[in-house]
Every structure is written in structure tokens, then in C-alpha cells.
C-alpha positions in Angstrom: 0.0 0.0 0.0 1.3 3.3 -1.2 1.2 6.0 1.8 -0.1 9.4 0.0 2.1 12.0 2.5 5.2 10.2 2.0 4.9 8.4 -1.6 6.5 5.1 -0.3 5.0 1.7 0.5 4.2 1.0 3.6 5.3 -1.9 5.8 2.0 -3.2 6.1 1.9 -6.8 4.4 0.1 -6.5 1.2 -1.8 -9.8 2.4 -4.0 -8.1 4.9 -5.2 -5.3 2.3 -6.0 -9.3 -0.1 -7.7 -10.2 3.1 -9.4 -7.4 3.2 -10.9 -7.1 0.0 -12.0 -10.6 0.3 -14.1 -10.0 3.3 -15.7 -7.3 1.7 -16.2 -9.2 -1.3 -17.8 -12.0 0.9 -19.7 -9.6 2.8 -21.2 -7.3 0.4 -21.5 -9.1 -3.2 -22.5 -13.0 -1.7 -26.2 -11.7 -1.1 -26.0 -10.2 -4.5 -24.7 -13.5 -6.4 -27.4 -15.0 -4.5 -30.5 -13.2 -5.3 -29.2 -13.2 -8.8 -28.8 -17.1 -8.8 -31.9 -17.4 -7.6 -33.9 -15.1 -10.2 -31.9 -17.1 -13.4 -32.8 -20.2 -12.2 -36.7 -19.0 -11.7 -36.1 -17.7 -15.2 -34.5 -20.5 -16.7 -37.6 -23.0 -14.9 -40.1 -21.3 -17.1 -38.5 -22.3 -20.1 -39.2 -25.8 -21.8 -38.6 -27.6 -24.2 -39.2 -31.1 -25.7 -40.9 -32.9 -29.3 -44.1 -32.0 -30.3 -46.8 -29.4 -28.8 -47.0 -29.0 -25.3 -50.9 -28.3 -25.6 -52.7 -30.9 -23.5 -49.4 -32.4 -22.8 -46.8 -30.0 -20.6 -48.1 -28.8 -17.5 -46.8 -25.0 -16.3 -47.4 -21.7 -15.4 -48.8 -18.5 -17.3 -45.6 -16.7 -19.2 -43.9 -20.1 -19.6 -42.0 -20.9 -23.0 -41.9 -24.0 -24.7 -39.5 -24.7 -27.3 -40.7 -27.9 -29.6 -36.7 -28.8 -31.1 -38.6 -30.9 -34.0 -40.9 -27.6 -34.7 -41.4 -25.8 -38.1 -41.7 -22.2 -38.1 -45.7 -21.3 -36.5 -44.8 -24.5 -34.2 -41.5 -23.9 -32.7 -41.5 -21.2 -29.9 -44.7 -21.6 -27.6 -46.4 -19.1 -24.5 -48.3 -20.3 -22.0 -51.3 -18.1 -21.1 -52.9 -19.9 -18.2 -51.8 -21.3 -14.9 -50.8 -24.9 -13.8 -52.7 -27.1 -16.5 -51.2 -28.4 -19.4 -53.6 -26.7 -21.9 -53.3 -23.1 -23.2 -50.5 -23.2 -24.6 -50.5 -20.6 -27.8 -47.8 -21.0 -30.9 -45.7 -17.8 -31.3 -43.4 -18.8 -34.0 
């Protein structure tokens, strides 16, 4: 660590200032990295996929997306507009 009045380093061990930063690191940016985790994998649970239409078939939430990997355009990306049944399911693309 440089000290500002005398423009030398100090004899402090550069390992506490490491030490430090860590903590702070842990402290402040953890609950960050954890809310964040948290809202990509409620993101990433909303989106399906699998063969074939979901309608009558894949059972989620309203705002889910289904993506049918044998689908032609008009039946490959799906929306889900009601809640926690496996119809209403609408084509988007």
C-alpha cells in the first residue's frame, strides 16, 4: 500500500489489504450473487422444451415458453397463457 504524504509503500503486508478485500467481497457481493442465482434459475424454470406441442401435454405456469426442437416455423416457440394445467399453450413462432 502506497502511503499518500510520504509516496512510499508501507510496511503493512500487502496480504492483509488481499484479506481485506476478500471479506468485503464476501460480505457485500454473496447476497448479490445469491439473489441473482436465484432469479436465473426461476427464469431458466419457465422455459421448456421437448418434441411435439406442449398443448394438452406439458403442465406449467402463465408466461412459460416452450420450445418444440422438432418444430417448423408457426410451431416452434410456444407461451403459456394460463396457470398450472397443461392446456393453453398458444404457438408464437
Amino acid at each position: 500500500m502506497v502511503d499518500p504524504v510520504n509516496k512510499k509503500l508501507s510496511e503493512r503486508p500487502v496480504s492483509a489489504d488481499v484479506d481485506a478485500i476478500a471479506d468485503y467481497l464476501n460480505r457485500e457481493l454473496a447476497p448479490v450473487v445469491k439473489r441473482t442465482r436465484l432469479t436465473l434459475d426461476a427464469l431458466l424454470a419457465r422455459i421448456l422444451e421437448g418434441e411435439g406441442s406442449p398443448e394438452g401435454v406439458v403442465v406449467a405456469d402463465r408466461g412459460a415458453i416452450y420450445m418444440n426442437q422438432t418444430g417448423a416455423p408457426g410451431s416452434f416457440l410456444w407461451c403459456k397463457t394460463t396457470d398450472g394445467v397443461a392446456t393453453g399453450w398458444v404457438a408464437v413462432f
